[in-house]
N, C-alpha and C positions, 0 to 999 in steps of 0.2 A: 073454522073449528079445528083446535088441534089433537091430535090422535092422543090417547092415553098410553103409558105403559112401554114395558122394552119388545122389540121387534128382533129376532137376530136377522142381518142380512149371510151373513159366511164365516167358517172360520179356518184358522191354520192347522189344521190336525198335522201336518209335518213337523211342527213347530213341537208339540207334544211330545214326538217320537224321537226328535233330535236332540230337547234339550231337557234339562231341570229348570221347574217353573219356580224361580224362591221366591217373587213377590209378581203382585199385579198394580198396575196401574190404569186408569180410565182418562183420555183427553181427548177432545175433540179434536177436530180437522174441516181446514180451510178447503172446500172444495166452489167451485165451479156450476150454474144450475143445470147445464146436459150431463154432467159427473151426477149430478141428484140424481137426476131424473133416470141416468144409463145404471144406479145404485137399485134403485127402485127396484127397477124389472131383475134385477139379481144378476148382472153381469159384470162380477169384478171377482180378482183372483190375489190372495195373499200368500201364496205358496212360496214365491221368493222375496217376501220382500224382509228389510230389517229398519231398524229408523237408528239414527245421525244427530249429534249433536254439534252445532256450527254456529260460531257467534251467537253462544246463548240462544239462540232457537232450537228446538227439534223438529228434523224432518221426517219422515217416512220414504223409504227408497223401494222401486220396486214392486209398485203395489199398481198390478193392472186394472182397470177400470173401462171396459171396453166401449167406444165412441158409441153415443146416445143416436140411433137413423134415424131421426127426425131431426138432427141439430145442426146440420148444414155445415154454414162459415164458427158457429158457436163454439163447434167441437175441439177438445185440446185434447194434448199428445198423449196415449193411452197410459204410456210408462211416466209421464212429468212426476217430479220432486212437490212431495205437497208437503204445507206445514203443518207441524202439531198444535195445539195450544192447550198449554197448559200453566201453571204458574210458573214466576219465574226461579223461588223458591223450590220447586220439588225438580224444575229440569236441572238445577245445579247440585242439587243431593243426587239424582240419577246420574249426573256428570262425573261424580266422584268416584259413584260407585263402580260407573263404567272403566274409569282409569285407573280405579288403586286396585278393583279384584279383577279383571280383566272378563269382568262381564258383558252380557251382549242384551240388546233392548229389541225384543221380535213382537211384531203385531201380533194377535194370538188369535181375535174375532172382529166383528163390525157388527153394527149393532146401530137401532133405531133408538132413542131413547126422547120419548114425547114423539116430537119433530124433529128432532137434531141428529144427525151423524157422527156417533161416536167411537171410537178405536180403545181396546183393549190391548194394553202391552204387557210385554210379562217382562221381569228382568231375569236373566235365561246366562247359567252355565252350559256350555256343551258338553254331551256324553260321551264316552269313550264306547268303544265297542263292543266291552265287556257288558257296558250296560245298560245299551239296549238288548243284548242279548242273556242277562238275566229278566227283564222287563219282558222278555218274549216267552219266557221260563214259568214268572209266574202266572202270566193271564193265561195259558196255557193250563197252566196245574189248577186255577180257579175254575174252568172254563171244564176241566175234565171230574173237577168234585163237583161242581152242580152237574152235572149230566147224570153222574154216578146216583147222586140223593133225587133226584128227580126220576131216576129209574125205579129208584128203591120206594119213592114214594105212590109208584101210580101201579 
């Protein structure tokens, strides 16, 4: 029987704060079953990772996935290179985009979808420092007029 519906396993909230999200993309990944199984129980970490285009594949770099204790000899290297999959058509549009605006392709979440493990990317400028620290300005200033209207209301 398989599971209904989207499950989040984690997501890159760094990813958020470093970059601009201008588009998303959803592709699976090629994993391993003690990678399932070590996904399951919610031990994997997308804090550094980014994903690589090479020979028309996409990979994912950097994305830990910590060794399943029950998997013995099964177990693989926690940091390995795994592949994306997606068409061959949209990894050569992201390929483009990556070369001509010198954009960058960061996992964003993971995520259950039915049964299958799936990976959300975003195609991602980097900010400058001005702005994230306008970014810190405003949730700051929304953050102090709800307080304000929530005082005024109770």
């Amino acid at each position: 029987m398989r599971s209904k519906g989207i499950k989040n396993i984690t997501e890159n909230r760094q990813a958020r704060h470093e970059y601009f999200i201008l588009e998303s993309f959803e592709a699976g990944i090629e994993l391993v079953g003690t990678e399932v199984k070590s996904i399951r129980s919610g031990s994997v970490n997308l804090k550094d990772s980014w994903c690589s285009i090479d020979n028309g594949q996409l990979y994912i770099r950097g994305m830990h996935i910590s060794p399943y204790e029950k998997g013995n000899i099964f177990n693989r290297d926690p940091l390995r290179v795994r592949r994306l999959l997606m068409h061959r058509k949209e990894i050569n549009r992201l390929f483009g985009k990556i070369k001509q605006d010198g954009l960058t392709l960061i996992p964003l979440s993971l995520y259950f979808k039915d049964s299958r493990v799936k990976v959300q990317l975003g195609l991602c400028k980097g900010k400058k420092l001005y702005d994230k620290r306008a970014d810190a300005a405003k949730r700051d200033a929304k953050r102090e007029i709800d307080r304000s209207l929530k005082i005024r209301n109770s």
